[in-house]
GUKOL-518201 format. One record per residue: x negated, y negated, z negated of N, C-alpha, C, O in turn. Coordinates in steps of 0.001 Angstrom, whole numbers, padded with zeros to 6 digits, always signed. Example, Ala and Ser with C-alpha at 12.3 -4.5 7.8 and 13.67 -1.06 7.14 Angstrom:
! GUKOL-518201
-013190+005690-007800-012300+004500-007800-013200+003300-007800-014236+003319-008465/-012850+002250-007080-013670+001060-007140-012900-000030-007870-013409-001138-008039/
***
This chain:
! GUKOL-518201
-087704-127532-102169-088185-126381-102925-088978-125457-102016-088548-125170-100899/-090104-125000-102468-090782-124002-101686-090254-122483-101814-089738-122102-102864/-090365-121856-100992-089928-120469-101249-090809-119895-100723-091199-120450-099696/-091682-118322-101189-092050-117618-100619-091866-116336-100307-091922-115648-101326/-091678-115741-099378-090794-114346-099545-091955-113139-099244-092475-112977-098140/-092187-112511-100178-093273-111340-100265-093114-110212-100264-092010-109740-100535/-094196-109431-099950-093953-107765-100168-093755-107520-101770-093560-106384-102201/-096487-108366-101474-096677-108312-102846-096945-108429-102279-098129-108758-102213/-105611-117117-112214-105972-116899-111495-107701-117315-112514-108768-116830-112892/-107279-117935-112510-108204-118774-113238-107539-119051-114794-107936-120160-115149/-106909-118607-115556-106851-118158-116608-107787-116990-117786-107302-116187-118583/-109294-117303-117489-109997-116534-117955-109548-115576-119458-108858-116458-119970/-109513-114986-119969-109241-114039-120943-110011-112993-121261-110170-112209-120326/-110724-112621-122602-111757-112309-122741-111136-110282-123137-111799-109308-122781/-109863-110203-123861-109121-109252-124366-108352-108800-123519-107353-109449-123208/-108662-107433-122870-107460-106959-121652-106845-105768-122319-107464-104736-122577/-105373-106021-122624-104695-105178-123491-104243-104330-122416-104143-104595-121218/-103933-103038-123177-103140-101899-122131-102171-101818-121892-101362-101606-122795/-101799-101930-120721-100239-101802-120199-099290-100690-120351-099535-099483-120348/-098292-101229-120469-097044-099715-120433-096677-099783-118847-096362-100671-118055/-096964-097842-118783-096594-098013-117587-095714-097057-117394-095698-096163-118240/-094921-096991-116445-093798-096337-115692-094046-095585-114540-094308-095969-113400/-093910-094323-115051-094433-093464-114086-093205-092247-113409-092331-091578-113962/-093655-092371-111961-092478-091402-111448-092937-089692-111678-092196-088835-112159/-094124-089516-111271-094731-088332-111534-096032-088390-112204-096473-089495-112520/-096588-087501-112414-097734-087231-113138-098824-087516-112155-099885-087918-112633/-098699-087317-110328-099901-088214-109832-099403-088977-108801-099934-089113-107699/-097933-089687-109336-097664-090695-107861-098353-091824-108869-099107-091690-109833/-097698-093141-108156-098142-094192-108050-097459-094698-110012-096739-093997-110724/-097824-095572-110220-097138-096176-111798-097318-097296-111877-098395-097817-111590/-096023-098093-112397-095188-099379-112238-095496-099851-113729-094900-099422-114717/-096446-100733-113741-096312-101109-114929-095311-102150-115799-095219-103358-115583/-094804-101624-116520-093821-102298-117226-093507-103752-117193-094539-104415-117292/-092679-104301-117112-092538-106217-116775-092638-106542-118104-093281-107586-118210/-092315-106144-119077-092069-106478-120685-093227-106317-121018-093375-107159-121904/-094864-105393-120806-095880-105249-121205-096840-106220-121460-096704-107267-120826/-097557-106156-122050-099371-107103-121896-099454-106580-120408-098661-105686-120115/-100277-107010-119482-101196-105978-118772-102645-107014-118403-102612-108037-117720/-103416-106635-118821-104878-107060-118278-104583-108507-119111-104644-109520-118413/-104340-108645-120218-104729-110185-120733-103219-110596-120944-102859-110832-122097/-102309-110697-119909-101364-111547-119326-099940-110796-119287-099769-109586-119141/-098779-111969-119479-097962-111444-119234-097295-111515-117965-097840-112301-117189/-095726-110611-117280-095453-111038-116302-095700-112824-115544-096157-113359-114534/-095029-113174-116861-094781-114597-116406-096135-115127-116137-096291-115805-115121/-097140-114897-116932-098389-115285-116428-099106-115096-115395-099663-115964-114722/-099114-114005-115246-099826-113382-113786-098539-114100-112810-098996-114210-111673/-097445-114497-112849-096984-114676-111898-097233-116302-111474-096976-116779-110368/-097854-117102-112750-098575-118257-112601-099944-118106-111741-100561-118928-111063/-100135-116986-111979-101777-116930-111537-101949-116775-109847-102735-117181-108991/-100391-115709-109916-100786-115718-108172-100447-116918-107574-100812-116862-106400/-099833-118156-107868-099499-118887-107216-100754-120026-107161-100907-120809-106224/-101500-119964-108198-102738-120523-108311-103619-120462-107600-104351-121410-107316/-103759-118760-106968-104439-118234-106177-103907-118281-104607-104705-118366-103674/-102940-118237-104480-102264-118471-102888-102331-120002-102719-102513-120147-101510/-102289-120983-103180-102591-122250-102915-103654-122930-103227-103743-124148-103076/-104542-122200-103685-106087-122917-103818-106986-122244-102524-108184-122420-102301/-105698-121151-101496-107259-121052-100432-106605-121873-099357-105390-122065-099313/-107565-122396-098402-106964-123160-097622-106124-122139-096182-106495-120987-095961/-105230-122677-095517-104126-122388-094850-104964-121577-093530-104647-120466-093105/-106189-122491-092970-106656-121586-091655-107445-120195-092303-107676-119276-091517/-107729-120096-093302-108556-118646-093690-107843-118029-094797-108345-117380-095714/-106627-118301-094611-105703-117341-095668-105147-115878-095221-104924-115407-094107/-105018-115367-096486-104355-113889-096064-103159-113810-095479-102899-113159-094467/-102124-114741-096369-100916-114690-095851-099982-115192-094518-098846-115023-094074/-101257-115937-094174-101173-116546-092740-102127-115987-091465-102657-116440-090451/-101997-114686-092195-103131-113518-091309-104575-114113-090817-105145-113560-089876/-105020-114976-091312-106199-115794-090810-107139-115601-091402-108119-116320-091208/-107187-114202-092657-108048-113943-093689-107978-112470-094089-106865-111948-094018/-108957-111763-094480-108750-110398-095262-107918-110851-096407-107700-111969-096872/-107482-109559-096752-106773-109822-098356-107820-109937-099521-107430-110387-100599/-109033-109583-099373-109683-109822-099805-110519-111335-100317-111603-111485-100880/-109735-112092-099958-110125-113055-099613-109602-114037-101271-108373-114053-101333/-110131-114629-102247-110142-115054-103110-109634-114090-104437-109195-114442-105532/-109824-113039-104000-109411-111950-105311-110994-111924-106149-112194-111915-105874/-109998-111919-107448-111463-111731-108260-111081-110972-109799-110039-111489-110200/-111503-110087-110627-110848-109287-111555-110209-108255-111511-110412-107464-110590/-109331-108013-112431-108615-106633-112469-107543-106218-111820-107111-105147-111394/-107135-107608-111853-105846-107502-110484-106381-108065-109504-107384-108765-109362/-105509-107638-108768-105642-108633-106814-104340-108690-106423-103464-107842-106591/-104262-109981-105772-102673-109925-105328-102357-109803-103582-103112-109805-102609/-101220-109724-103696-100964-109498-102209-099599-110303-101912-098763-110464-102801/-099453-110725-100798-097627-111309-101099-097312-111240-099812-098032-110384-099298/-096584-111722-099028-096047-111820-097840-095782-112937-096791-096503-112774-095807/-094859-114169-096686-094942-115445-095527-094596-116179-096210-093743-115858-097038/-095175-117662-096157-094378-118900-096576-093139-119585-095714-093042-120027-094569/-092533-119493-096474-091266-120336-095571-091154-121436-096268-091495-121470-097451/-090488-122853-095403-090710-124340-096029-089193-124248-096038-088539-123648-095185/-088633-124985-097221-087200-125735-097886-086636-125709-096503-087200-126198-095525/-085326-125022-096495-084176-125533-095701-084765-124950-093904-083924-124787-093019/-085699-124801-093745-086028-123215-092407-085302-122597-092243-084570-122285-093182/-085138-122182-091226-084617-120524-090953-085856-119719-090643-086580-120104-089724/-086134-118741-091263-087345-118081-091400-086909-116152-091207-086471-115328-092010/-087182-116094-090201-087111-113992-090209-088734-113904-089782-089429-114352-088870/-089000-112776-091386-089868-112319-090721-089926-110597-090508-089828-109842-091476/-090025-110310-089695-089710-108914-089910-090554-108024-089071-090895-108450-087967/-090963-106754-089482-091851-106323-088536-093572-106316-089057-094552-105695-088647/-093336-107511-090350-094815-107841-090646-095876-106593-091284-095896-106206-092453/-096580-106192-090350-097391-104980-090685-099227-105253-091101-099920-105607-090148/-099765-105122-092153-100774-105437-092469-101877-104602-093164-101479-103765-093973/-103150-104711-092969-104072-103507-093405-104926-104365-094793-105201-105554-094948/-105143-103281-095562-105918-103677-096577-106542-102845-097375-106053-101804-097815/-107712-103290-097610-108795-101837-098590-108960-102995-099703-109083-104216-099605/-108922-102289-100583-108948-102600-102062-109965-101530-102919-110235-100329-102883/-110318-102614-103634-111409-101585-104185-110866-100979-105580-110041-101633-106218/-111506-099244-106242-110802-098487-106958-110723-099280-107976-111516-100221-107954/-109909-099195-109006-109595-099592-110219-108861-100771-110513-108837-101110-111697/-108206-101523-109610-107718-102976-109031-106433-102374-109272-106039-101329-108753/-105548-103387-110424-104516-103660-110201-103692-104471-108751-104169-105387-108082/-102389-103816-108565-101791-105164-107657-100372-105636-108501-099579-105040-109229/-100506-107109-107969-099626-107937-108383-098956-108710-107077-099483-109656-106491/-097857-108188-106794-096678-108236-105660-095382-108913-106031-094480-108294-106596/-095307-110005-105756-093658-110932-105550-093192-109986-103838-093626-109719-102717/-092277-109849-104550-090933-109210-103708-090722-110089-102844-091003-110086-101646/-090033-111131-103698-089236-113015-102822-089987-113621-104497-090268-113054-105553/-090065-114761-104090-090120-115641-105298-089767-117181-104830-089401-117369-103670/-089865-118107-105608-089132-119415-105310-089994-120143-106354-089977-119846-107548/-090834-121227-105761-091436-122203-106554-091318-123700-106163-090923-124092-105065/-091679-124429-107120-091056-125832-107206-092504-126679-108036-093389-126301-108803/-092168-127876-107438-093494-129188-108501-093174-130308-108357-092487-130740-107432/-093633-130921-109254-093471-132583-109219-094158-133351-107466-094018-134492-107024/-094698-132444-107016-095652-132647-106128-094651-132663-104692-094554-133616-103918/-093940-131316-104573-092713-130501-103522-091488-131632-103491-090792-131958-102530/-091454-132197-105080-090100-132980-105692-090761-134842-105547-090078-135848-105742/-091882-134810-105252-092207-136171-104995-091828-136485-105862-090818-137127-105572/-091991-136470-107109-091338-136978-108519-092546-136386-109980-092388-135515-110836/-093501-137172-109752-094098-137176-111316-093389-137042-112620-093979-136874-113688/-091968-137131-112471-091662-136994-113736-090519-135910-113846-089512-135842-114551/-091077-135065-112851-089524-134134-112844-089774-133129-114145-090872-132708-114508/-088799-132915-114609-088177-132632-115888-088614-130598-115291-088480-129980-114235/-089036-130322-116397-089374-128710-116402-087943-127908-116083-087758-127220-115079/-087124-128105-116981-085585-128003-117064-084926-128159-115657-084101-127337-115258/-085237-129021-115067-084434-128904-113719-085423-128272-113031-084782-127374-112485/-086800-128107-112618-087380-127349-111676-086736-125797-112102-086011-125194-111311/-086932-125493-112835-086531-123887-113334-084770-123675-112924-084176-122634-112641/-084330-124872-113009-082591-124400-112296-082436-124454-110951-081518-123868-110377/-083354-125184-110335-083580-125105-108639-083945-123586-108340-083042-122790-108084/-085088-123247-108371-086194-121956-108395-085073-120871-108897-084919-119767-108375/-084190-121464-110187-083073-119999-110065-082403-119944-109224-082260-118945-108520/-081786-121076-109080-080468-120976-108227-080583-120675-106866-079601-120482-106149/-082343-120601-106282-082532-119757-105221-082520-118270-105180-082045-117550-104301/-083118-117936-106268-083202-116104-106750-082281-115656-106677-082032-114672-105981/-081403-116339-107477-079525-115848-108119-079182-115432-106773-078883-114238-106773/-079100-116055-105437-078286-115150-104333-079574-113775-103679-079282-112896-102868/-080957-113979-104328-081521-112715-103435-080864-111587-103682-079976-111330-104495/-081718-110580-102427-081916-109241-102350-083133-109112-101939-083719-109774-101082/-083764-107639-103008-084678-106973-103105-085288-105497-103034-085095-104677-103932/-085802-105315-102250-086190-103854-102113-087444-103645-102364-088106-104676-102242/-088067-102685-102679-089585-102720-102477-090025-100765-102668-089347-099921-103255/-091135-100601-102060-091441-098961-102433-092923-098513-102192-093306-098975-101117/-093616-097982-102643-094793-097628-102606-094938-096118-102092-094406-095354-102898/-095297-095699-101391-095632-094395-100886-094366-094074-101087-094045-093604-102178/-093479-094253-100146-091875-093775-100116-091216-093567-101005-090116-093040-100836/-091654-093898-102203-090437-093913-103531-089924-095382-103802-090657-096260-104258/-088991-095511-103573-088349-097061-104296-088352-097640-105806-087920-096947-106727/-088549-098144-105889-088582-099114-107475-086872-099508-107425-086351-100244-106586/-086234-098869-108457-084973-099616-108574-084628-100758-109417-085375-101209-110285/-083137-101336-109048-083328-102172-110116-083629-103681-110499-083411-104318-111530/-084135-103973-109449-085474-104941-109176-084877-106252-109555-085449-107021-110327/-083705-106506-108999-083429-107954-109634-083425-108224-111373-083788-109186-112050/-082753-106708-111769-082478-106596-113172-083921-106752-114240-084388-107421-115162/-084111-105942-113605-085618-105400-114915-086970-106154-113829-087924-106042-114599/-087414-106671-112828-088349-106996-112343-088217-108549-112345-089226-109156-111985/-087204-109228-112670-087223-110599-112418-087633-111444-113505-087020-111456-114573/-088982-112388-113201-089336-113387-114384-090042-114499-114055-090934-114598-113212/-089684-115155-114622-089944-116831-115168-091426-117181-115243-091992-116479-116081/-092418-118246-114489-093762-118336-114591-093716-118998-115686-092639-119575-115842/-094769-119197-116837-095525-119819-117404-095296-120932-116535-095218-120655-115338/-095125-122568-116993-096035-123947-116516-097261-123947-116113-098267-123516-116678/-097115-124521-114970-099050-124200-114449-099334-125684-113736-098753-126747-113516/-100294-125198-113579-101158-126942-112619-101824-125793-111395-102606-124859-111577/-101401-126109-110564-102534-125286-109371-103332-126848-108813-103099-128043-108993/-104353-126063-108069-105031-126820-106733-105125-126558-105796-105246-125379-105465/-105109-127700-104826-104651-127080-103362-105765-128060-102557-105962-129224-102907/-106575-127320-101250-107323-127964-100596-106713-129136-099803-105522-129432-099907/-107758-129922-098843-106765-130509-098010-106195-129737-096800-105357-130196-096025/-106773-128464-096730-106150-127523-095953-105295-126937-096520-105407-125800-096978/-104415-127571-096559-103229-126445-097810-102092-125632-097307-101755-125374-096152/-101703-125372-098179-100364-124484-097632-099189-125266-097084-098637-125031-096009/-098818-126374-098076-097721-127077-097437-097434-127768-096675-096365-127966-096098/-098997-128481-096564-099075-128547-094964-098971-128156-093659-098652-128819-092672/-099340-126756-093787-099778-125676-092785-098044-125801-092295-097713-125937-091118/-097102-125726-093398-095590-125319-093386-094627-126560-092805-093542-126436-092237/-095391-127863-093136-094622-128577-092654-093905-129571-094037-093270-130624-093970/-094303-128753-095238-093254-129910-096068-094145-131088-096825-093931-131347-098009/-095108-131747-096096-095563-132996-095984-096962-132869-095858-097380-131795-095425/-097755-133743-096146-098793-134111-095265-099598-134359-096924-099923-135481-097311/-099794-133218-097662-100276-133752-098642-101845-133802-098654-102523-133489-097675/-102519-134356-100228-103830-134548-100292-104391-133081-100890-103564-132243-101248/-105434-132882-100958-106169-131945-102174-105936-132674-103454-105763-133889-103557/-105957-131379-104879-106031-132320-105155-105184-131277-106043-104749-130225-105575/-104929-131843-107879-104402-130078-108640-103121-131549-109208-102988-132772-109239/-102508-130353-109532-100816-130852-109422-100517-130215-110785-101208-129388-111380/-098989-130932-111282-098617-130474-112713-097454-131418-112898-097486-132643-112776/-096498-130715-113188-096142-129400-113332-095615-128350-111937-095115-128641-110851/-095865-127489-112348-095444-126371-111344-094688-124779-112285-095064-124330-113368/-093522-124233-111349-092724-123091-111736-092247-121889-110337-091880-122123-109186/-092412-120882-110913-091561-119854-110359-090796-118956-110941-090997-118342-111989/-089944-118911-110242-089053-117636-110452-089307-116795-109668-089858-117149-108626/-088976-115277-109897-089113-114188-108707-089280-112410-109326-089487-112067-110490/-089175-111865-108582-088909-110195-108492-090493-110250-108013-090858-110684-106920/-091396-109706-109083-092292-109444-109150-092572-107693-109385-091650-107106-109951/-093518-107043-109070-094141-105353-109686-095629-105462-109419-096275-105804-108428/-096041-104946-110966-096959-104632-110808-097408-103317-110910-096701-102539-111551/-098707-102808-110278-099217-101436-109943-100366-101197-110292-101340-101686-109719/-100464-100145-111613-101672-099672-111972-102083-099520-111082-101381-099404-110078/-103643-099441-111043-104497-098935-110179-104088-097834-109513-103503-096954-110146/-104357-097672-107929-104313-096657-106900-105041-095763-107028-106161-096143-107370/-104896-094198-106860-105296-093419-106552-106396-093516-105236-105804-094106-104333/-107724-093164-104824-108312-092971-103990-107532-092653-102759-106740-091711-102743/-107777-093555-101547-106834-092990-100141-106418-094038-099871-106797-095174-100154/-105399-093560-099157-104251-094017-098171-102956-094322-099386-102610-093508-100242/-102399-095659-099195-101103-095672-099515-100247-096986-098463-100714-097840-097710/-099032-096689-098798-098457-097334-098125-097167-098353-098928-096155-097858-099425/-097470-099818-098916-096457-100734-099747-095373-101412-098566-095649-102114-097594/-094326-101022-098947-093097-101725-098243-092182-102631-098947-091849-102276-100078/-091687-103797-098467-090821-104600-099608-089966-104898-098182-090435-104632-097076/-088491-105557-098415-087690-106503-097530-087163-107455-098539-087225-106959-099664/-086726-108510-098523-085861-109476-099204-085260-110697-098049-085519-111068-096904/-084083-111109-099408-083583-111901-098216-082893-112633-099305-082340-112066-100247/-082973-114540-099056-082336-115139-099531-081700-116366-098818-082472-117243-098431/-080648-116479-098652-079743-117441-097681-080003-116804-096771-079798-115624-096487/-080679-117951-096078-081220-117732-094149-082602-116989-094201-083289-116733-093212/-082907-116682-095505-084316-116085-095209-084774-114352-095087-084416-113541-095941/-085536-114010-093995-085828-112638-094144-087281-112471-094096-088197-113018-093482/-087180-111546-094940-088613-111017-095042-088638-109108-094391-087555-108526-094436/-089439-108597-094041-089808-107146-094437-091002-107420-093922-091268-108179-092990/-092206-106305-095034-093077-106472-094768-094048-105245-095347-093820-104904-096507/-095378-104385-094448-095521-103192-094531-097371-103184-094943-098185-103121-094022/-097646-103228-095827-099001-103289-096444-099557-101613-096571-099410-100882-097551/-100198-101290-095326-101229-100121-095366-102666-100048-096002-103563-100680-095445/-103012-099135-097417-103299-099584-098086-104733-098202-097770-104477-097080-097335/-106081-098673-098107-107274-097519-098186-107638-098467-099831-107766-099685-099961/-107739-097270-101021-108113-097661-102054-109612-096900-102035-109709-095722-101693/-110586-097582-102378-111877-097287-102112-111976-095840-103495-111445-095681-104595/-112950-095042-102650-113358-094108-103968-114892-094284-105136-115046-093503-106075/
***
């Protein structure tokens, strides 16, 4: 099973409905609702999308392997951001991980906390059953912990009200791929199906002009994450 543990695609959609959002003050930051539409899509969707998008860029010019701006395959209303890949059965700390990023105004973000994904591809098994990928991918979540906070206010809660289920997806992956880069085989390019995640996802209306600052930690089994996304939102 793959796991990826985060701070914080190609599903075109022509109708971008308005999100409910959750707001702490009248000009901090606002959490848009997990139960909402937002931009087309639902949680579960966008949470298909980022995984679409983190494994279709290749491993030496990726963001998450610091070898890339974050800028780097974002396209639309959201942009995502996430944190380190760790491969099945690792011991993985990452901690300390501090990172810069300008985003341009009006850009949603879409941030996995921890998430846990799985494929016929990971499972060497063309015929693995949807039903069991989704009880693997839980039964990794079920022991996390999650924190996460945006300009020093915390999001509570997070396993409860932030945790959801991807949509079925097919991604593509170069021959520079991710799971290679990680070690859990020596695969081809080449788009795959079926694929799932689970995970503690938030998403974030658009930023205010400036400086902000995104912090998440998680931890599942042997795995640690913390990780510190310094943020300039363009004016």
């Amino acid at each position: 099973m793959k796991r990826i543990l985060v701070v914080a695609i190609v599903l075109g959609l022509a109708v971008l409905a308005v999100p409910n959002v959750m707001a702490w003050d009248k000009d901090g930051p606002k959490v848009i609702d997990p139960n909402s539409v937002a931009y087309g899509r639902t949680y579960g969707e966008w949470s298909a999308a980022w995984w679409q998008w983190a494994l279709s860029i290749p491993a030496s010019q990726h963001p998450l392997f610091d070898t890339a701006d974050c800028s780097v395959g974002q396209s639309g209303p959201v942009w995502f951001l996430g944190g380190k890949f760790c491969a099945n059965g690792a011991n993985c700390s990452y901690t300390g991980v501090v990172r810069s990023c300008s985003v341009p105004a009006g850009k949603a973000l879409y941030i996995p906390v921890l998430n846990a994904e799985n494929s016929s591809l990971e499972l060497n098994d063309p015929k693995a059953q949807i039903d069991d990928i989704r009880l693997g991918n839980a039964q990794a979540m079920d022991g996390s912990t999650n924190e996460f906070d945006i300009d020093g206010k915390q999001i509570r809660n997070l396993q409860q009200d932030f945790r959801v289920q991807s949509t079925v997806f097919v991604y593509t992956i170069p021959d520079d791929n991710v799971w290679t880069k990680i070690g859990e085989g020596n695969f081809a390019g080449g788009a795959y199906f079926p694929a799932m995640d689970d995970g503690v996802y938030v998403m974030l209306a658009p930023l205010r002009a400036g400086p902000h600052q995104i912090h998440f930690h998680g931890t599942i089994s042997t795995f640690v994450l913390d990780v510190t996304y310094n943020l300039t939102v363009a004016k």
